[in-house]
MARROVO-732194 format. One line per 3 residues: number of its first residue (from 1); their letters; for each residue y, x, z negated of N, C-alpha, C. Coordinates in Angstrom, 3 decimals, always signed. Last residue first. Layout:
<rs>
NUM> a> Y:X:Z:Y:X:Z:Y:X:Z  ...
</rs>
This chain:
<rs>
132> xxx> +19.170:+3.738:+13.244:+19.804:+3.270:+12.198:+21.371:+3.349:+12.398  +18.182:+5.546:+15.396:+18.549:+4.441:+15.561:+19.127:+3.687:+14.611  +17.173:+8.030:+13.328:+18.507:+7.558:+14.129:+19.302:+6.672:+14.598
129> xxx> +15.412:+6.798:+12.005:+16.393:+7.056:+11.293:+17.235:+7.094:+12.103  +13.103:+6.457:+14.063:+13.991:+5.031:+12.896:+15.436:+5.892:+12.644  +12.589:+9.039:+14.769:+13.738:+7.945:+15.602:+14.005:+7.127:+14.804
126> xxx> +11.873:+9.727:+12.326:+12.746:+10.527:+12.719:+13.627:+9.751:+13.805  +9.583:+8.108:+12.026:+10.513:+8.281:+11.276:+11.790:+9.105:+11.214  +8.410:+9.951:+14.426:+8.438:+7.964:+14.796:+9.776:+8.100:+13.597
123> xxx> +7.649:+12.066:+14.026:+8.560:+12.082:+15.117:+9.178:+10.543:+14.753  +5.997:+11.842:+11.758:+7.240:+12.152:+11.365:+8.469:+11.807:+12.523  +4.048:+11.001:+13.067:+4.415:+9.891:+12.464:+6.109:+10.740:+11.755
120> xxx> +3.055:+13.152:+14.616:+3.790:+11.928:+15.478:+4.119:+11.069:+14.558  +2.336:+14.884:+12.510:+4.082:+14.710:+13.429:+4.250:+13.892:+14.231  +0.499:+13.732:+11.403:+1.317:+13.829:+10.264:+2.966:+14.056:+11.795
117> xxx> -1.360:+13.580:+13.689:-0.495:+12.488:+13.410:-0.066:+12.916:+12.788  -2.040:+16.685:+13.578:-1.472:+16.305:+14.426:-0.844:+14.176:+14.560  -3.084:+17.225:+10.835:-1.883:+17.324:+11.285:-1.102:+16.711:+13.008
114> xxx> -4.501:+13.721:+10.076:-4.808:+15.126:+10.236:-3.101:+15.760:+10.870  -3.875:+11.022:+9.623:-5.568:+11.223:+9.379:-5.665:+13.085:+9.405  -1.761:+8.716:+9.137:-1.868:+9.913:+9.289:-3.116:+10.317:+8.702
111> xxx> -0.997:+6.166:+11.335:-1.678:+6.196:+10.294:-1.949:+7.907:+10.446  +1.035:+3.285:+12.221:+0.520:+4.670:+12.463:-0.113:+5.262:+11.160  +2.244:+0.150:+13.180:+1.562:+1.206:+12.173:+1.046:+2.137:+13.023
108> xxx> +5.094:-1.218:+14.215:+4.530:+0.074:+14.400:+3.684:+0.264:+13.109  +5.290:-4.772:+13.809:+5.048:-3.577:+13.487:+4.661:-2.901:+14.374  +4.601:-7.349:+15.649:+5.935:-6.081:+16.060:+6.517:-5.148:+15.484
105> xxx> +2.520:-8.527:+14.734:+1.980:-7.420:+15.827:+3.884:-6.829:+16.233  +1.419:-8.643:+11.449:+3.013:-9.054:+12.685:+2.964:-7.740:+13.436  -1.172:-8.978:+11.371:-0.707:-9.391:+10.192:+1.417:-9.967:+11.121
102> xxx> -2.255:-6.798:+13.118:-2.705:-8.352:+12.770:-2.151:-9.664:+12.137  -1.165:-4.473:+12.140:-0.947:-5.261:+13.339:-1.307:-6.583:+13.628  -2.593:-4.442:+9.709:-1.002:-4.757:+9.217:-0.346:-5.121:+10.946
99> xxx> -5.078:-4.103:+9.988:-4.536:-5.101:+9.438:-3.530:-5.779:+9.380  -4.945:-1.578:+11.248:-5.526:-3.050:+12.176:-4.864:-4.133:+11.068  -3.805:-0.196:+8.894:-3.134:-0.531:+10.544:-3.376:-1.613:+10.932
96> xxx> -5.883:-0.343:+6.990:-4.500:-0.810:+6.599:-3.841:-1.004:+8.452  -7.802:+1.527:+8.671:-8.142:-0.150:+8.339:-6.913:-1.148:+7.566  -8.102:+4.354:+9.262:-7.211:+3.287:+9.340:-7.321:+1.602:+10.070
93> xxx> -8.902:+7.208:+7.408:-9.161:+5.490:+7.605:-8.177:+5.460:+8.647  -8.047:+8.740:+4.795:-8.940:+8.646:+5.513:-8.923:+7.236:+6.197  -3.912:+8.812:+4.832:-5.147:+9.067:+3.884:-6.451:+8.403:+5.010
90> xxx> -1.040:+6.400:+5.210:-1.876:+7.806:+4.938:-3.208:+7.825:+4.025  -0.016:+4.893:+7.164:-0.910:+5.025:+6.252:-1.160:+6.218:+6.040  +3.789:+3.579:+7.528:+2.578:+5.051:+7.900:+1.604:+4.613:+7.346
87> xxx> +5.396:+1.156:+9.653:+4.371:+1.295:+8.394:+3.480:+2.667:+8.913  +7.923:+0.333:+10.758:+7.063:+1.101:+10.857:+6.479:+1.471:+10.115  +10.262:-1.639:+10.803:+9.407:-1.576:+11.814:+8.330:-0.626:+12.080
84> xxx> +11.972:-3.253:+8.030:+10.936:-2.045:+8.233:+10.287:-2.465:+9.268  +13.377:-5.588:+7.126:+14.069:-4.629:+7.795:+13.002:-3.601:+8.774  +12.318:-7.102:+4.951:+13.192:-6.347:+4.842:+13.787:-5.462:+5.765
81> xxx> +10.554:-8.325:+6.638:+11.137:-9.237:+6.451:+12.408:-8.101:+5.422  +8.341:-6.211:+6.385:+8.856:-6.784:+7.599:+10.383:-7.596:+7.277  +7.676:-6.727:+3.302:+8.109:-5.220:+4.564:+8.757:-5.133:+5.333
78> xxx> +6.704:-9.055:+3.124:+7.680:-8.555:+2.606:+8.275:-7.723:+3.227  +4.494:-8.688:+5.120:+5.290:-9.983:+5.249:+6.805:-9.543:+4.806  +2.888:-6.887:+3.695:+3.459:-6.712:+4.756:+4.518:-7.535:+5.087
75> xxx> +2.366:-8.485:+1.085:+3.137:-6.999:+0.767:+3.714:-6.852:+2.735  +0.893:-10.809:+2.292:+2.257:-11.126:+1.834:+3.246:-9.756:+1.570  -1.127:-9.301:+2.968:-0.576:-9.974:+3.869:+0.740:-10.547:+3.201
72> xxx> -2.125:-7.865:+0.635:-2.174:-7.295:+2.115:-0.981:-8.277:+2.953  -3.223:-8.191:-1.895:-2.198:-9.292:-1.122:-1.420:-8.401:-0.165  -5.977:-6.955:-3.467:-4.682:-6.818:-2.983:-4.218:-7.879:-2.028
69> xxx> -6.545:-8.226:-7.257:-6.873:-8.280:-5.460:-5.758:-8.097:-5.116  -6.895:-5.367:-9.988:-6.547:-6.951:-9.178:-6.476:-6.919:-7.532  -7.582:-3.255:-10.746:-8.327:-4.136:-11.114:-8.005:-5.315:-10.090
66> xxx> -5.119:-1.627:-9.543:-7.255:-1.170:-9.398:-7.991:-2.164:-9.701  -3.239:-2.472:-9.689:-3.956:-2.621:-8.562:-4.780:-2.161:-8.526  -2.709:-1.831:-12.279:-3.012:-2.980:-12.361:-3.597:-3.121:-10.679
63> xxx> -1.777:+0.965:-11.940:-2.547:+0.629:-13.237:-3.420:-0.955:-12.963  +0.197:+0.538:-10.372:-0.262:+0.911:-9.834:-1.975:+1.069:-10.972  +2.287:-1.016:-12.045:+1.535:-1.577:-11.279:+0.322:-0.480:-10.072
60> xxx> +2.387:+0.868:-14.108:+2.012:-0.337:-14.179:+1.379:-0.753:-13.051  +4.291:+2.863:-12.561:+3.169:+3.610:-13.233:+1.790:+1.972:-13.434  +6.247:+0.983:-11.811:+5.730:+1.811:-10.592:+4.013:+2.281:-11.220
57> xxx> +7.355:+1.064:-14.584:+6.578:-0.429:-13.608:+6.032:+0.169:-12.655  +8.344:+3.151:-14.900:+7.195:+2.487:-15.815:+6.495:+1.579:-14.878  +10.256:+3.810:-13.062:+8.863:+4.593:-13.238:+7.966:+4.014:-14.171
54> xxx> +11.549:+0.953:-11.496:+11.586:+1.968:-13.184:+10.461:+2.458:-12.610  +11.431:-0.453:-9.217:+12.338:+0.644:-9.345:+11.981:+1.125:-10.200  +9.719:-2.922:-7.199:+9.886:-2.397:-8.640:+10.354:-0.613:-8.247
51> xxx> +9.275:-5.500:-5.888:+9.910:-4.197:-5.371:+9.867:-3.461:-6.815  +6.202:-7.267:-5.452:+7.657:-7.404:-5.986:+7.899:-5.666:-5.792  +3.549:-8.318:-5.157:+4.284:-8.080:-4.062:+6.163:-8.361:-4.456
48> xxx> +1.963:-7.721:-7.050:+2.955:-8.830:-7.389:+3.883:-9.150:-6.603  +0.545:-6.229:-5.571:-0.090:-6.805:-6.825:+1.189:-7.910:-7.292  +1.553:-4.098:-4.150:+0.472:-5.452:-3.754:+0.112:-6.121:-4.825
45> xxx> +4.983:-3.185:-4.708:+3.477:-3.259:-4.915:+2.431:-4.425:-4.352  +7.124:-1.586:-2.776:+6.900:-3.065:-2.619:+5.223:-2.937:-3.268  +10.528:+0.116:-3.352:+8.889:+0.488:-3.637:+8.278:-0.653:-3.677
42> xxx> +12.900:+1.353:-1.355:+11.899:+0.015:-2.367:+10.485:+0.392:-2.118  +14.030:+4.230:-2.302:+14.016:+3.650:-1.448:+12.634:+2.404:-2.112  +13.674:+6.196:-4.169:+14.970:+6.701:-3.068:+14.685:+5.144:-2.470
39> xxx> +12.482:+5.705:-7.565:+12.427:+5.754:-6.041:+13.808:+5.831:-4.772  +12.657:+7.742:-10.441:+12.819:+6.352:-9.598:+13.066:+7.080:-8.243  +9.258:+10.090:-11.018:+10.923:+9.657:-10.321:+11.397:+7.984:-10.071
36> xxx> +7.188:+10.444:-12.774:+7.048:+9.079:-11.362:+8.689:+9.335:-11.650  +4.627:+12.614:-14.141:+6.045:+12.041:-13.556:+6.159:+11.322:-12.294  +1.618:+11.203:-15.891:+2.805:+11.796:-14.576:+3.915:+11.375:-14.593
33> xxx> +1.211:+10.313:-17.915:+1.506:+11.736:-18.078:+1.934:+12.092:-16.465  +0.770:+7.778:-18.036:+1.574:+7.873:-18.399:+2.175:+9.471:-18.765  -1.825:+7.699:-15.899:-0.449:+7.698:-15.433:+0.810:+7.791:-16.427
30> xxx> -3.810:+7.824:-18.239:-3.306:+8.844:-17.627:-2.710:+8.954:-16.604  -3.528:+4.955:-18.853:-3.357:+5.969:-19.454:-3.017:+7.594:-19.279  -4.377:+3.720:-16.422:-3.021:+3.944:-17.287:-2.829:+4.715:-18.207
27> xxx> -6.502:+4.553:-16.432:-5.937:+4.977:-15.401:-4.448:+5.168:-15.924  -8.041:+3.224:-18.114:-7.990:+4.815:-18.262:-6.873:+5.300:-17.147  -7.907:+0.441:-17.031:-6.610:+1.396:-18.267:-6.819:+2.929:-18.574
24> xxx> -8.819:+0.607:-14.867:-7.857:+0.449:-14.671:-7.121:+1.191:-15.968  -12.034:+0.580:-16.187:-11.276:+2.048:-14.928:-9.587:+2.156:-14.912  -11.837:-1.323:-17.122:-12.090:-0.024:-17.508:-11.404:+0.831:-17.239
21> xxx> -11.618:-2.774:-14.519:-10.764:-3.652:-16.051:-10.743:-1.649:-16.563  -13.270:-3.184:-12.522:-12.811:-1.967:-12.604:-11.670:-2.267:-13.844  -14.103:-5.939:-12.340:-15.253:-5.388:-12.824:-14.503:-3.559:-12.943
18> xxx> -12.065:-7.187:-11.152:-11.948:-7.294:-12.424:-13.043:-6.534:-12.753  -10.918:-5.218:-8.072:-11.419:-6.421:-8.862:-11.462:-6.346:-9.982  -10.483:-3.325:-6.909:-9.517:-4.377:-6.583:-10.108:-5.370:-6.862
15> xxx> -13.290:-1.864:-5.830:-12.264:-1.775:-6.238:-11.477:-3.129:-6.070  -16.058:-1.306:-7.243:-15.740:-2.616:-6.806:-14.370:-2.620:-6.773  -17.721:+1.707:-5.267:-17.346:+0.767:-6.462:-16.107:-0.725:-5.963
12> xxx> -18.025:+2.127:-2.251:-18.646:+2.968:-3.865:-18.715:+1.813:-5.295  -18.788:-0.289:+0.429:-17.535:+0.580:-0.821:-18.629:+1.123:-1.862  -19.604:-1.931:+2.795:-19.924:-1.033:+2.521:-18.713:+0.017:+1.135
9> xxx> -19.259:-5.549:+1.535:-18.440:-4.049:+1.951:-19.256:-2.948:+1.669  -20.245:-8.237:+2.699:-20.844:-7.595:+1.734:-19.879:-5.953:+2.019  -17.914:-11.339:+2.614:-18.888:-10.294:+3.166:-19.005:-9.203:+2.553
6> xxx> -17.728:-14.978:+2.987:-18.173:-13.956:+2.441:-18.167:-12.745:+3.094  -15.195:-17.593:+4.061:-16.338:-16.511:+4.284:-16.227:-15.056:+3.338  -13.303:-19.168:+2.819:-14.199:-19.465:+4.109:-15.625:-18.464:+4.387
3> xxx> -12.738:-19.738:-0.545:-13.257:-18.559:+0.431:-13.768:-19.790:+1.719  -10.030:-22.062:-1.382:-11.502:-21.551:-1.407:-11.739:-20.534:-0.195  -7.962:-24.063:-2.246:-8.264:-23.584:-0.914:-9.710:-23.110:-0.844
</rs>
């Protein structure tokens, strides 16, 4: 297939590539001192866009998505295609949203940037659940 187009990212470092190889196993390494619970619910990584349950693999692949490209569009695909009408982001940004509306505009993303989304995104997970 091949790139159609280039572009230069304003980013710190090269994440989600092979030039963070380094970075990645120090990482593992010191994921093997957190506790990672198995999960209440599927845990879908971008990196192999597979559901993984053990706290090892959870610890792994999160070890391995520093170095490797994320698959944005197949991890949503997955999402969707399990059931899920509402993706949160959390954390500065929201460049996972536009994406993930882009991606199947009959997601809900919402994205929590400060307290006042942290409750409209709780309100939203609060109707899923009912409607369930």
């Amino acid at each position: 297939a091949g790139a159609r187009r280039a572009l230069m990212l304003p980013v710190s470092a090269p994440f989600h590539s092979s030039l963070l190889a380094p970075a990645a196993l120090r990482l593992q390494a010191y994921l093997r001192d957190v506790r990672i619970d198995a999960p209440h619910f599927a845990v879908i990584n971008n990196v192999d866009v597979a559901s993984v349950e053990e706290p090892e693999a959870i610890r792994d692949a999160l070890a391995r998505q520093a170095r490797s490209p994320v698959r944005w569009v197949e991890t949503v695909r997955a999402i969707a295609a399990r059931g899920v009408s509402t993706l949160i982001e959390c954390g500065p940004g929201k460049v996972l949203n536009g994406l993930t509306r882009r991606i199947d505009e009959r997601l809900d993303a919402l994205a929590i940037v400060d307290p006042a989304s942290l409750d409209l995104a709780l309100a939203a997970v609060g109707r899923e659940a009912v409607d369930r």
